[in-house]
py3Dmol code that shows the C-alpha trace and the ligand (Angstrom):
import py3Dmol

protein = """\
ATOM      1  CA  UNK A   1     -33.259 -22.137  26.483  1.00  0.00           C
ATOM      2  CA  UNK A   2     -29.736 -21.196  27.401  1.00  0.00           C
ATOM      3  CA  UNK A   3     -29.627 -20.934  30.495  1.00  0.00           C
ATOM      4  CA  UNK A   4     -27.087 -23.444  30.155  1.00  0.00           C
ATOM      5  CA  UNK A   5     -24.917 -24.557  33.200  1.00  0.00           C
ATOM      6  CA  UNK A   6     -21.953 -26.704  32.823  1.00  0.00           C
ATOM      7  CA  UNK A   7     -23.539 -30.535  33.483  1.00  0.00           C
ATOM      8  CA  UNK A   8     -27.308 -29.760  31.703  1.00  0.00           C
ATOM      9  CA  UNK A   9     -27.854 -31.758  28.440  1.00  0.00           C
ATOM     10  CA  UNK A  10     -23.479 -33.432  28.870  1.00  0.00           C
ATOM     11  CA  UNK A  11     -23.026 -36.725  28.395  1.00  0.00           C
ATOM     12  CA  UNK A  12     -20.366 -37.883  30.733  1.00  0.00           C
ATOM     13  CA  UNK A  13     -17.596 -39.803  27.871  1.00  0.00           C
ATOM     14  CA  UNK A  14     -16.022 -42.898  28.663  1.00  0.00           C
ATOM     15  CA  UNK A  15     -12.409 -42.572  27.609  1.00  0.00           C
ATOM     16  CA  UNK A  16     -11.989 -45.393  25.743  1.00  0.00           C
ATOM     17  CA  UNK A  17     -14.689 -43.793  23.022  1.00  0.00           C
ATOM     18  CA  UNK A  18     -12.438 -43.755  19.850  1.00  0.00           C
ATOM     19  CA  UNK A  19      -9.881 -43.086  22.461  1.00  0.00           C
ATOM     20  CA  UNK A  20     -10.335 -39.617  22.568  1.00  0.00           C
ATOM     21  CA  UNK A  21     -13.112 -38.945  25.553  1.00  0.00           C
ATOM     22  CA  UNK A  22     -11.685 -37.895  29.121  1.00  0.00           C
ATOM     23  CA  UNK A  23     -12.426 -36.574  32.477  1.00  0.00           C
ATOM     24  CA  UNK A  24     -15.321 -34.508  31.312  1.00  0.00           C
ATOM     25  CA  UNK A  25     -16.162 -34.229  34.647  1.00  0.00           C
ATOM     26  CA  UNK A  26     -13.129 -32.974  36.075  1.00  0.00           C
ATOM     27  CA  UNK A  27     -13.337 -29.611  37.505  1.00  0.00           C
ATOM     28  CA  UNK A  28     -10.329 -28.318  36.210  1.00  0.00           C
ATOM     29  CA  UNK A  29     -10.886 -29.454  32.550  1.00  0.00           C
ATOM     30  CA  UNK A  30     -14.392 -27.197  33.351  1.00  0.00           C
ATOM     31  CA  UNK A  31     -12.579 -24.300  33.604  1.00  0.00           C
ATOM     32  CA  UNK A  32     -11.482 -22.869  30.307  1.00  0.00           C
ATOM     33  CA  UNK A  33     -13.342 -19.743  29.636  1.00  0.00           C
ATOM     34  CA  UNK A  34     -12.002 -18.807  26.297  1.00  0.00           C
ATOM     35  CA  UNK A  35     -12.372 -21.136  23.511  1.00  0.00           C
ATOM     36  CA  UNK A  36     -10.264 -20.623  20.198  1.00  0.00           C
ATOM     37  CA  UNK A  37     -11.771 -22.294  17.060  1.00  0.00           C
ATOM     38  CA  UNK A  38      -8.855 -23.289  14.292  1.00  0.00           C
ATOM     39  CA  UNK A  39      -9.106 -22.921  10.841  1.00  0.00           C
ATOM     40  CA  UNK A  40      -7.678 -24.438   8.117  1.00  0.00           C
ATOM     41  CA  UNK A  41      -4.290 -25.366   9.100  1.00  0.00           C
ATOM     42  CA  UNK A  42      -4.611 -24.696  12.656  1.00  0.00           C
ATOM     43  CA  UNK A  43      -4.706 -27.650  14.784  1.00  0.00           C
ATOM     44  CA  UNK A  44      -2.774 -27.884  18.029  1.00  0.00           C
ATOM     45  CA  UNK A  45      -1.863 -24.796  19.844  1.00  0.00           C
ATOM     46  CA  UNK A  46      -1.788 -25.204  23.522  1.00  0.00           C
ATOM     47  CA  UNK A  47       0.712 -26.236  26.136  1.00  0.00           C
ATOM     48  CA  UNK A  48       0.297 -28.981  28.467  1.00  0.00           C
ATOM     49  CA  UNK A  49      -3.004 -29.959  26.336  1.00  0.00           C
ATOM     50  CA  UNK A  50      -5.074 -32.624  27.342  1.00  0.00           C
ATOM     51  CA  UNK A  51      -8.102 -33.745  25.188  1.00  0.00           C
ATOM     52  CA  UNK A  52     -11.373 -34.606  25.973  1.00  0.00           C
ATOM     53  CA  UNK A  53     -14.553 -35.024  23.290  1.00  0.00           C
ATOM     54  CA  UNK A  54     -17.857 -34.199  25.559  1.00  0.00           C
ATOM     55  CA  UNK A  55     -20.963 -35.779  24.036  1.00  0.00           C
ATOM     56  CA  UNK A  56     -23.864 -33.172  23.901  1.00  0.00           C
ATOM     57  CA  UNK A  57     -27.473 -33.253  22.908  1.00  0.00           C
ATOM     58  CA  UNK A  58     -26.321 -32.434  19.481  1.00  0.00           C
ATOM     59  CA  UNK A  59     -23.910 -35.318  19.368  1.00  0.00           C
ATOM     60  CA  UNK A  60     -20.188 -34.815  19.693  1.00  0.00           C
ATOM     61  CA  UNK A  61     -17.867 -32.225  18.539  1.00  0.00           C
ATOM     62  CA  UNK A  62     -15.809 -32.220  15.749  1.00  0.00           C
ATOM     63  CA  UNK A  63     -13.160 -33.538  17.141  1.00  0.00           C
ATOM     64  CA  UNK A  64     -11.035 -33.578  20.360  1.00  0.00           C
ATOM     65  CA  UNK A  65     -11.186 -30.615  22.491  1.00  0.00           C
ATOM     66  CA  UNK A  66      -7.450 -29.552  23.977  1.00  0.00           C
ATOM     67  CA  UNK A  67      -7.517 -28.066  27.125  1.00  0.00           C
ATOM     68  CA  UNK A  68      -4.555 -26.509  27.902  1.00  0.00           C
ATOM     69  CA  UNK A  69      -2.234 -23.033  28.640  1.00  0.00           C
ATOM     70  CA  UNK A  70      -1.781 -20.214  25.759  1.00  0.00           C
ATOM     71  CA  UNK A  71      -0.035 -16.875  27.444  1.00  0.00           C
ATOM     72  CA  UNK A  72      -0.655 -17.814  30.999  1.00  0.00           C
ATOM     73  CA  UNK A  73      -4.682 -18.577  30.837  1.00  0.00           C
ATOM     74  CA  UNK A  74      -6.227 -22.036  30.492  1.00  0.00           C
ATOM     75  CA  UNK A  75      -7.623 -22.493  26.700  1.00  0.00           C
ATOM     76  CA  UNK A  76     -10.360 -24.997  25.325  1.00  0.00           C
ATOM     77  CA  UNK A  77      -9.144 -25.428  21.494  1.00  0.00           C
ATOM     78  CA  UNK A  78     -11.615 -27.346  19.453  1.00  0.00           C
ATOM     79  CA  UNK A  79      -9.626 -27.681  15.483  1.00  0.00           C
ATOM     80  CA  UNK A  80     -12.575 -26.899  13.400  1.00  0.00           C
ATOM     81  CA  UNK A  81     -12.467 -29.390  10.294  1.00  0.00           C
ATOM     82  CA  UNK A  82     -10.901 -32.275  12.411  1.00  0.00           C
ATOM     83  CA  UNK A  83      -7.388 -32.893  13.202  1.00  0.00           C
ATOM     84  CA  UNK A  84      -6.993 -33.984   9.301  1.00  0.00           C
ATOM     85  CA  UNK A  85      -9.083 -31.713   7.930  1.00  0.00           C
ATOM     86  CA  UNK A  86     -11.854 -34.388   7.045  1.00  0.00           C
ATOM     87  CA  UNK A  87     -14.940 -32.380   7.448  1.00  0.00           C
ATOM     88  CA  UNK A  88     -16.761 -30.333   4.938  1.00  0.00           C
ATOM     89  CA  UNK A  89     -18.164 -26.577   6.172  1.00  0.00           C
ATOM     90  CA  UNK A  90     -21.122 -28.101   6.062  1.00  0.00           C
ATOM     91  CA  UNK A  91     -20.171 -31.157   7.983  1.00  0.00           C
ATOM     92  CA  UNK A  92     -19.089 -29.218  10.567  1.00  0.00           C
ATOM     93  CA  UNK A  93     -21.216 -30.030  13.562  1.00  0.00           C
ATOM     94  CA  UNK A  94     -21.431 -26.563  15.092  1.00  0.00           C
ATOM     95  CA  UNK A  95     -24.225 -27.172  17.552  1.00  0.00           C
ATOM     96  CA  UNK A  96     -21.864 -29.813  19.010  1.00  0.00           C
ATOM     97  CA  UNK A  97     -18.572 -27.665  18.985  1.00  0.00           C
ATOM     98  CA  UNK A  98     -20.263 -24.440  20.400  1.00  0.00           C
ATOM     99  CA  UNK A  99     -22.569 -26.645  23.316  1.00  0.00           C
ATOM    100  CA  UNK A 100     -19.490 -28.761  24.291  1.00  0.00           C
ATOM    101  CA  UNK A 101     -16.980 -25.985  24.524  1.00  0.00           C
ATOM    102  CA  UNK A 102     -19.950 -23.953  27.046  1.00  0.00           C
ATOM    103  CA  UNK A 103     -19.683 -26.945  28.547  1.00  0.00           C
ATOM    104  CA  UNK A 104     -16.111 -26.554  29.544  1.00  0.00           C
ATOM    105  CA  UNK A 105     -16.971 -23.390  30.718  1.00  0.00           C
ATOM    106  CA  UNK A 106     -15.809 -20.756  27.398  1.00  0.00           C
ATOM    107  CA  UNK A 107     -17.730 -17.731  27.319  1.00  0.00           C
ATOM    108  CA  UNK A 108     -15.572 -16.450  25.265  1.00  0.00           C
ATOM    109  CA  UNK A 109     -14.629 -17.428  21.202  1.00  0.00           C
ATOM    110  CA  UNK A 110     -11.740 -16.486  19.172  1.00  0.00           C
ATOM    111  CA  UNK A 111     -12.415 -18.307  15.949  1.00  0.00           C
ATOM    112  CA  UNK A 112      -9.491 -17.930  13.514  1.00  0.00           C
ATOM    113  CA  UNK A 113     -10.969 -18.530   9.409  1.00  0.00           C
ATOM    114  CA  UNK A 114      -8.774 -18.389   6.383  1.00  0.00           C
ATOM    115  CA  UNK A 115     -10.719 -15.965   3.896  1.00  0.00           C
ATOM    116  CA  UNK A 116     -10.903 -15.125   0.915  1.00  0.00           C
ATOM    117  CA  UNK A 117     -10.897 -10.962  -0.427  1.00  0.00           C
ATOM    118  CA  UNK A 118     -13.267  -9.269  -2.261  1.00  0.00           C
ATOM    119  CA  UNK A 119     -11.309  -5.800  -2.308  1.00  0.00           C
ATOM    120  CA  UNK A 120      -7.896  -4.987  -3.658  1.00  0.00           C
ATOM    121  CA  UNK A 121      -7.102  -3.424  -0.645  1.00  0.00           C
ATOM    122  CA  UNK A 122      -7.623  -6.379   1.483  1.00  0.00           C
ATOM    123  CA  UNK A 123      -4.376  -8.360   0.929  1.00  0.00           C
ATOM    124  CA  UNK A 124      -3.298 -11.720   1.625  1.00  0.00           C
ATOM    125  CA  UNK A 125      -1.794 -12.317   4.674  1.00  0.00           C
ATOM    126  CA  UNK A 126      -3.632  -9.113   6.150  1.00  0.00           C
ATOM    127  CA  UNK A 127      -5.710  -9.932   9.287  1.00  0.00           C
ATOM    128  CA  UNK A 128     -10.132  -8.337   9.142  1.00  0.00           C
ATOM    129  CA  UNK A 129     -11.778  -8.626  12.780  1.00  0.00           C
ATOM    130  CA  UNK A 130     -15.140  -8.788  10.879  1.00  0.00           C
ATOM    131  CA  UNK A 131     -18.319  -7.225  12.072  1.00  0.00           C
ATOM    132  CA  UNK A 132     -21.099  -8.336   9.821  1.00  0.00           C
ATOM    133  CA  UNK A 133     -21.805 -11.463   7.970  1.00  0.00           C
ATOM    134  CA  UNK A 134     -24.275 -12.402   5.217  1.00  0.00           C
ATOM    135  CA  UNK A 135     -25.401 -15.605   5.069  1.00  0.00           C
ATOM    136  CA  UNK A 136     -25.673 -17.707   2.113  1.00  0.00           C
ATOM    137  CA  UNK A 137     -25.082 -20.840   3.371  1.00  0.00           C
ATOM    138  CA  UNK A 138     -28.052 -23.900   3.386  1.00  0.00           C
ATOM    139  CA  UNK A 139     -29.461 -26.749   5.181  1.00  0.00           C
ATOM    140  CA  UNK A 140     -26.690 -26.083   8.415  1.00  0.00           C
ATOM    141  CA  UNK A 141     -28.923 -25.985  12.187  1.00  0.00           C
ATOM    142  CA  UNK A 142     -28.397 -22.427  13.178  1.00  0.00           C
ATOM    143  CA  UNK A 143     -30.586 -22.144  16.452  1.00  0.00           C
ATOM    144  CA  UNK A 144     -30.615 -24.654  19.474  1.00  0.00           C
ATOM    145  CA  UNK A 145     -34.312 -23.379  19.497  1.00  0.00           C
ATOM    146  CA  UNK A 146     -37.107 -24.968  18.831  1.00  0.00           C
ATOM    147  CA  UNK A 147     -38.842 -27.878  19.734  1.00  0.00           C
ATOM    148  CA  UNK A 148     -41.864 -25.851  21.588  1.00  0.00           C
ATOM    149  CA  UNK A 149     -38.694 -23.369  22.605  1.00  0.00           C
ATOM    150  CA  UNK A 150     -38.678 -20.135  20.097  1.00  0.00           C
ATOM    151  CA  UNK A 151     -35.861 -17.853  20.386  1.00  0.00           C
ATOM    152  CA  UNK A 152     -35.692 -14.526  18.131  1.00  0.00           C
ATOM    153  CA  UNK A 153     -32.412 -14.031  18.883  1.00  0.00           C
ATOM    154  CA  UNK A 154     -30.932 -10.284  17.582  1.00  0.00           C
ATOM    155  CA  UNK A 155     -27.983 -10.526  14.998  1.00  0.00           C
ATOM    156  CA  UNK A 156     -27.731  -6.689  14.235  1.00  0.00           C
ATOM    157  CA  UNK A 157     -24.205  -7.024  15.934  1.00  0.00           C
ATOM    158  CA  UNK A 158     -23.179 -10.645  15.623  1.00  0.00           C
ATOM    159  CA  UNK A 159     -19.574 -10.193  16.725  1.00  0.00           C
ATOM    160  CA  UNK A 160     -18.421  -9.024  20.312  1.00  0.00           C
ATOM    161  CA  UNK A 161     -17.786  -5.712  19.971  1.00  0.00           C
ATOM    162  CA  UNK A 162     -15.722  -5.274  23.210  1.00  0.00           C
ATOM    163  CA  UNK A 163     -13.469  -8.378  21.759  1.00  0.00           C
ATOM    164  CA  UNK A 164     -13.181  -6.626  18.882  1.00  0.00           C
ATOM    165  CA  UNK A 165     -12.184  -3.279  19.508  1.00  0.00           C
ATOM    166  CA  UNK A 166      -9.092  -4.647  22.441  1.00  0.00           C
ATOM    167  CA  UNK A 167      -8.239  -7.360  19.662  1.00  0.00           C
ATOM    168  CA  UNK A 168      -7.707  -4.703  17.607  1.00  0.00           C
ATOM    169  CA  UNK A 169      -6.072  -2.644  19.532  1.00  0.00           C
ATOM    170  CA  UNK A 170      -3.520  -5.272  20.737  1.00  0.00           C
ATOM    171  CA  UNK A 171      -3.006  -6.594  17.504  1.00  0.00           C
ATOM    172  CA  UNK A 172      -2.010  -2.957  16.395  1.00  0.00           C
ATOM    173  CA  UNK A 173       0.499  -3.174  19.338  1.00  0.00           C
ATOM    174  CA  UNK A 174       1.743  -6.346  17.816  1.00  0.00           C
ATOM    175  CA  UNK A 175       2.500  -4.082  14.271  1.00  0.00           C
ATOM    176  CA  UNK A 176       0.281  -6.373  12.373  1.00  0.00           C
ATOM    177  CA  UNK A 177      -1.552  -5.645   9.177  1.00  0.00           C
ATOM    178  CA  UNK A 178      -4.805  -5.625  11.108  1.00  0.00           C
ATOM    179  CA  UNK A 179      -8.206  -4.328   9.503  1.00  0.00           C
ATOM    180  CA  UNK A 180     -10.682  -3.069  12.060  1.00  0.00           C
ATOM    181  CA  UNK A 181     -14.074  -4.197  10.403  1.00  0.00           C
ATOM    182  CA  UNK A 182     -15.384  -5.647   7.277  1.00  0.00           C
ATOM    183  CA  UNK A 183     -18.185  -8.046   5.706  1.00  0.00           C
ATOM    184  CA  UNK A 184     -18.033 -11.641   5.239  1.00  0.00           C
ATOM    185  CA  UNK A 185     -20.150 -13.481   2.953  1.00  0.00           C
ATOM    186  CA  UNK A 186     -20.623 -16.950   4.169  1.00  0.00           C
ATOM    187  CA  UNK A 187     -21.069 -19.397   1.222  1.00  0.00           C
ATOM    188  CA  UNK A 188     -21.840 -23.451   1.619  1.00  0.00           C
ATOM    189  CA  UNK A 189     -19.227 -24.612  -0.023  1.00  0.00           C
ATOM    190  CA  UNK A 190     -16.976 -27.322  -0.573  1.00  0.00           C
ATOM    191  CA  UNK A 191     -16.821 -25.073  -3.935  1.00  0.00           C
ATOM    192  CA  UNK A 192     -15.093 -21.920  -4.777  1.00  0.00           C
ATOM    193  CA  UNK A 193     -17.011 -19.104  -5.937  1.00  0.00           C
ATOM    194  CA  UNK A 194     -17.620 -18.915  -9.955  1.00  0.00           C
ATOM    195  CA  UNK A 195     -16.541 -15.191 -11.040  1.00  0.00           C
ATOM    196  CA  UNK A 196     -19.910 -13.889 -11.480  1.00  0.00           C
ATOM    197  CA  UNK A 197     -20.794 -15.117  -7.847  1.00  0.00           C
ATOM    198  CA  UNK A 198     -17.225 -13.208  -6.801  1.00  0.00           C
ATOM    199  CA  UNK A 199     -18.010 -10.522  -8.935  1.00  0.00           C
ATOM    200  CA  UNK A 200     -21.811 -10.012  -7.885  1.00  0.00           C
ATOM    201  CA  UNK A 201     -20.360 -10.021  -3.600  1.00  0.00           C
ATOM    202  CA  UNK A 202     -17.637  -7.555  -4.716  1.00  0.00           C
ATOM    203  CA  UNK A 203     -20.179  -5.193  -5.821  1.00  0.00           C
ATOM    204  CA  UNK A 204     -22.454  -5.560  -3.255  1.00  0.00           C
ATOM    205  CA  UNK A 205     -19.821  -3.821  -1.023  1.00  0.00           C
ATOM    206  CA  UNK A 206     -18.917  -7.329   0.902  1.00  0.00           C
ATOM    207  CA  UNK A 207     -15.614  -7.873   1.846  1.00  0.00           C
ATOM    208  CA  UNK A 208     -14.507 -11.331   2.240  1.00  0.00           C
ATOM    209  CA  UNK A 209     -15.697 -14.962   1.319  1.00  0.00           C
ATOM    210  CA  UNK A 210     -15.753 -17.298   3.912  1.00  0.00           C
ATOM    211  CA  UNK A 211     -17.130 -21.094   4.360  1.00  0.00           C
ATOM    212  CA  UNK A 212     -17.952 -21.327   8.109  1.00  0.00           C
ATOM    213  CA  UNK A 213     -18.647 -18.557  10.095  1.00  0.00           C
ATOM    214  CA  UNK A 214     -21.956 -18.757   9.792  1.00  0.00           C
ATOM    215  CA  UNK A 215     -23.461 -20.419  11.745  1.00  0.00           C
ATOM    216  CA  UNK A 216     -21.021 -20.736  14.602  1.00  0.00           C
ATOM    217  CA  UNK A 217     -21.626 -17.182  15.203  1.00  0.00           C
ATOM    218  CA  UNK A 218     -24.851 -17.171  15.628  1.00  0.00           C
ATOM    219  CA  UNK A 219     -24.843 -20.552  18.050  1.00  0.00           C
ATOM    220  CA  UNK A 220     -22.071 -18.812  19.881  1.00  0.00           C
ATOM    221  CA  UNK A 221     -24.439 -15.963  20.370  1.00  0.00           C
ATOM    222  CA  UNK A 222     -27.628 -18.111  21.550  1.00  0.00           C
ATOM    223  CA  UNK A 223     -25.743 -19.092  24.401  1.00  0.00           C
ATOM    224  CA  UNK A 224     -24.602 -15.737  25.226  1.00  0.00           C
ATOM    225  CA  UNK A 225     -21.092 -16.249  24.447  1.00  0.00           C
ATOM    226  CA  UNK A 226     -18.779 -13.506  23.110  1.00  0.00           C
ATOM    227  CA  UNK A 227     -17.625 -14.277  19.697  1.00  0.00           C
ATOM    228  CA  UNK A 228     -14.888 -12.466  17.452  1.00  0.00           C
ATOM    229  CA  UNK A 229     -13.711 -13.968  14.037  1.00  0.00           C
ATOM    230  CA  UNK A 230     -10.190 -13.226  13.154  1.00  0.00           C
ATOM    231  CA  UNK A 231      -9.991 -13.385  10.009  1.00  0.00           C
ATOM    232  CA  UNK A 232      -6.591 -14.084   7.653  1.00  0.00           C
ATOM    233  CA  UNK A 233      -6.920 -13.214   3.891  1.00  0.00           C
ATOM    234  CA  UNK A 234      -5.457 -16.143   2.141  1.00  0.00           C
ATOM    235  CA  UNK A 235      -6.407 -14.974  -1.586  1.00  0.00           C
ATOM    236  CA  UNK A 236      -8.763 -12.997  -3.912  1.00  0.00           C
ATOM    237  CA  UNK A 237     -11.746 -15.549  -4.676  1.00  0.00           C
ATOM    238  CA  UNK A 238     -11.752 -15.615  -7.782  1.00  0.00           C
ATOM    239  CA  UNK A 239      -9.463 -12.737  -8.908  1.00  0.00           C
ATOM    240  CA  UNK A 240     -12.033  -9.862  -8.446  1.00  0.00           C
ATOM    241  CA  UNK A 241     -10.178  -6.591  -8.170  1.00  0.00           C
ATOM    242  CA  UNK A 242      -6.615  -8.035  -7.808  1.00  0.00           C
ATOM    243  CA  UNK A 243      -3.809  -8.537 -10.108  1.00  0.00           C
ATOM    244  CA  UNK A 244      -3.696 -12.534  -9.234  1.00  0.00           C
ATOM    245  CA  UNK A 245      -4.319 -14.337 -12.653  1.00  0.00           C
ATOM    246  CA  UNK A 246      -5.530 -17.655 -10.863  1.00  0.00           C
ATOM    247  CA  UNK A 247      -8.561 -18.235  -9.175  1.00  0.00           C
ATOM    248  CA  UNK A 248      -8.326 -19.531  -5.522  1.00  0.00           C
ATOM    249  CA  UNK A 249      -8.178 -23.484  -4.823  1.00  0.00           C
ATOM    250  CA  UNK A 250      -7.566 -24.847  -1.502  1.00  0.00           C
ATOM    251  CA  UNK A 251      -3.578 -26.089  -2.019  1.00  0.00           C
ATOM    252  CA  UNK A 252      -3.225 -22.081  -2.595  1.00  0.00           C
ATOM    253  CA  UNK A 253      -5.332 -21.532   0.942  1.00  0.00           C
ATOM    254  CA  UNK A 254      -3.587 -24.226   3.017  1.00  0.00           C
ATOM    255  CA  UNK A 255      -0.276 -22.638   1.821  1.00  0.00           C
ATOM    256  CA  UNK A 256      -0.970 -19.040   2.510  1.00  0.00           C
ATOM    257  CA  UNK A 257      -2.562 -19.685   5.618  1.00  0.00           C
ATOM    258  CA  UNK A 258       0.770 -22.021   6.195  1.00  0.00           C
ATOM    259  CA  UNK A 259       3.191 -19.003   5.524  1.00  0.00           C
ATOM    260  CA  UNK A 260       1.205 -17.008   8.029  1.00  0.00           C
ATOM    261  CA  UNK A 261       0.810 -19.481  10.833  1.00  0.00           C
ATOM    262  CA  UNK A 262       3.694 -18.422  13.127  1.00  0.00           C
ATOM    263  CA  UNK A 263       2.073 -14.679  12.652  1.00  0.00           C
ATOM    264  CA  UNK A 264      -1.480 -16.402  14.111  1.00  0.00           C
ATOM    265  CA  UNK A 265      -0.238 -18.492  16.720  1.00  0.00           C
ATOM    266  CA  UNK A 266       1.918 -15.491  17.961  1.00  0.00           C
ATOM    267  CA  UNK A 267      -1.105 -13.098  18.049  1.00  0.00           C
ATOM    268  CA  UNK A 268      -3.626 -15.399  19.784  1.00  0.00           C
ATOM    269  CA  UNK A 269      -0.418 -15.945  22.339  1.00  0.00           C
ATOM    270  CA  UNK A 270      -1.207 -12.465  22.817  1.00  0.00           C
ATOM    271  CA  UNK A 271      -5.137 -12.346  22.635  1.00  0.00           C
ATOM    272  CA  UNK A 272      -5.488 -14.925  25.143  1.00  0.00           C
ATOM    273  CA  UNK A 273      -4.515 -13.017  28.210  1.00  0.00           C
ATOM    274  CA  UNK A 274      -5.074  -9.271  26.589  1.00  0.00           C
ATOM    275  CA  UNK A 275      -8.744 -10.275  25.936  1.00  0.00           C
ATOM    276  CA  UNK A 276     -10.251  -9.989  29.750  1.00  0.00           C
ATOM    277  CA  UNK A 277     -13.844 -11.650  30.102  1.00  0.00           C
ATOM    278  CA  UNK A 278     -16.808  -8.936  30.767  1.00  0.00           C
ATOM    279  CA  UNK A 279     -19.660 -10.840  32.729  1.00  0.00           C
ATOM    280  CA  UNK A 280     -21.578  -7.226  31.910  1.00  0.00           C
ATOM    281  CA  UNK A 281     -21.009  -7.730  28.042  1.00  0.00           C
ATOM    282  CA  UNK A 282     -24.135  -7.180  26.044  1.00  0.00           C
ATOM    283  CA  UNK A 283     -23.417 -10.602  24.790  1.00  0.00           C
ATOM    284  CA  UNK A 284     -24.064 -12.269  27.388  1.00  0.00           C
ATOM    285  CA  UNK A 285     -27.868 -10.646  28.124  1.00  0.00           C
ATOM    286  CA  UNK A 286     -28.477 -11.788  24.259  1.00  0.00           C
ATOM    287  CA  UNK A 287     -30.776 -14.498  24.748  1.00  0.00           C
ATOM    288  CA  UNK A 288     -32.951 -12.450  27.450  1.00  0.00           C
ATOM    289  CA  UNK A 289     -34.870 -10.388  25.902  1.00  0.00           C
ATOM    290  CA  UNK A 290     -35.819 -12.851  22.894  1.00  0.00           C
ATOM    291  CA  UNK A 291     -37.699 -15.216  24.269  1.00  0.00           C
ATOM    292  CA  UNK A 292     -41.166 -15.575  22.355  1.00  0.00           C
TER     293      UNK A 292
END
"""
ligand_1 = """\
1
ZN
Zn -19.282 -9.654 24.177
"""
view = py3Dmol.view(width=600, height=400)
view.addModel(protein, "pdb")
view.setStyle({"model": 0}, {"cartoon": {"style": "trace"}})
view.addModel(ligand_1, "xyz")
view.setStyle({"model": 1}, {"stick": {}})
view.zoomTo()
view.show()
């Protein structure tokens, strides 16, 4: 396992597929090396864009990968739930996304995921560069091991910490309400949490609800690519610790996350170039060491 290169296990796509394949072997389509992942309400971002949809051993992705220019550096954006937002979180094909956008040559993720708060001090609109995640999601692949390959991959530290900390950092610069850290708990979904679920993560110290980051983090991190989640608070799950009187539904999500889309698009504008690639990263040495 991963030692992936850029042809092993790609299908080359005929174009006319659905009409959105392309050039997948086109050198300078293979030469995006950050990939940004868009969330709910997030799904073109990229100048001079063109689209391709790479089939992988794991099928194809989502949807239509843009390849294009955001702040001066060539971009591979896959939009997460499909360009109308017809996938489920657990629908999501993830092995696909995260092989094909390797593929293009990414070793680098900025995924962007509305979530929900668990703390009063977490607001909406606020911004949480997560560093943990607890999983209680079901049923989704989460390894590209297996097969006679085993893989223990480490997820003490799931998120790139170098991304992290200069993410941070820049999106201080940028006078955003930007939290350093927190935990996510990753729930399956489609379905809000009931108020004894939101309740019982509350007081187990977690700090946001999420549907999909896990386990895109985790496949990210199998093939040794350098993941960071920026998350944007788009309500308080089912009211626990806030003022709000109604529980979160997804009209409320889609038009939080709607109100702060200029803010996101702005800031990954800025991430794109500010976040350098580190061929030394711990990251990418992650698989090494964990083969059984
Ligand atoms: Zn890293």
């Amino acid at each position: 396992m991963p030692t992936v290169t850029v042809n092993h296990g790609l299908v080359s796509h005929n174009a006319t597929h659905d009409g959105l394949g392309g050039p997948v072997g086109s050198a300078d389509l293979m030469n995006a090396s950050l990939a940004i992942i868009g969330g709910t309400g997030l799904y073109h971002l990229l100048q001079n864009a063109e689209e391709v949809r790479p089939e992988t051993p794991y099928g194809f992705p989502g949807a239509a990968i843009q390849v294009g220019e955001l702040g001066g550096r060539r971009v591979a954006f896959l939009p997460r739930h499909g360009v109308d937002h017809t996938l489920l979180p657990a629908e999501i094909p993830f092995r696909a996304n995260l092989w094909a956008l390797h593929a293009l040559g990414a070793r680098q993720v900025v995924a962007v995921n509305a979530v929900g708060s668990l703390r009063t001090p977490l607001r909406r609109g606020d911004m949480v560069l997560v560093d943990q995640f607890v999983d209680r999601t079901w049923g989704r692949p989460d390894t590209f091991s297996g097969d006679g390959e085993v893989v223990y991959i480490s997820a003490a530290d799931p998120f790139c910490e170098r991304m992290r900390r200069t993410a941070h950092g820049r999106l201080l610069d940028l006078q955003e309400r930007v939290h350093a850290d927190g935990t996510v708990v990753v729930i399956q979904g489609p379905r809000f949490s009931s108020r004894a679920e939101s309740t019982w993560f509350s007081k187990q110290g977690w700090d946001l609800v999420n549907m999909t980051i896990y386990p895109e983090v985790v496949l990210a991190r199998e093939l040794q690519m350098c993941y960071v989640s920026l998350c944007y608070v788009t309500d308080h799950d089912a009211c626990v610790g806030d003022s709000a009187t109604e529980p979160v539904s997804h009209h409320a999500v889609a038009a939080e996350f709607g109100r702060g889309l200029d803010r996101i698009r702005h800031a990954l504008k800025v991430l794109a170039p500010g976040l350098a690639d580190d061929p030394s990263c711990g990251c990418r040495s992650a698989v090494s060491s964990a083969t059984a």
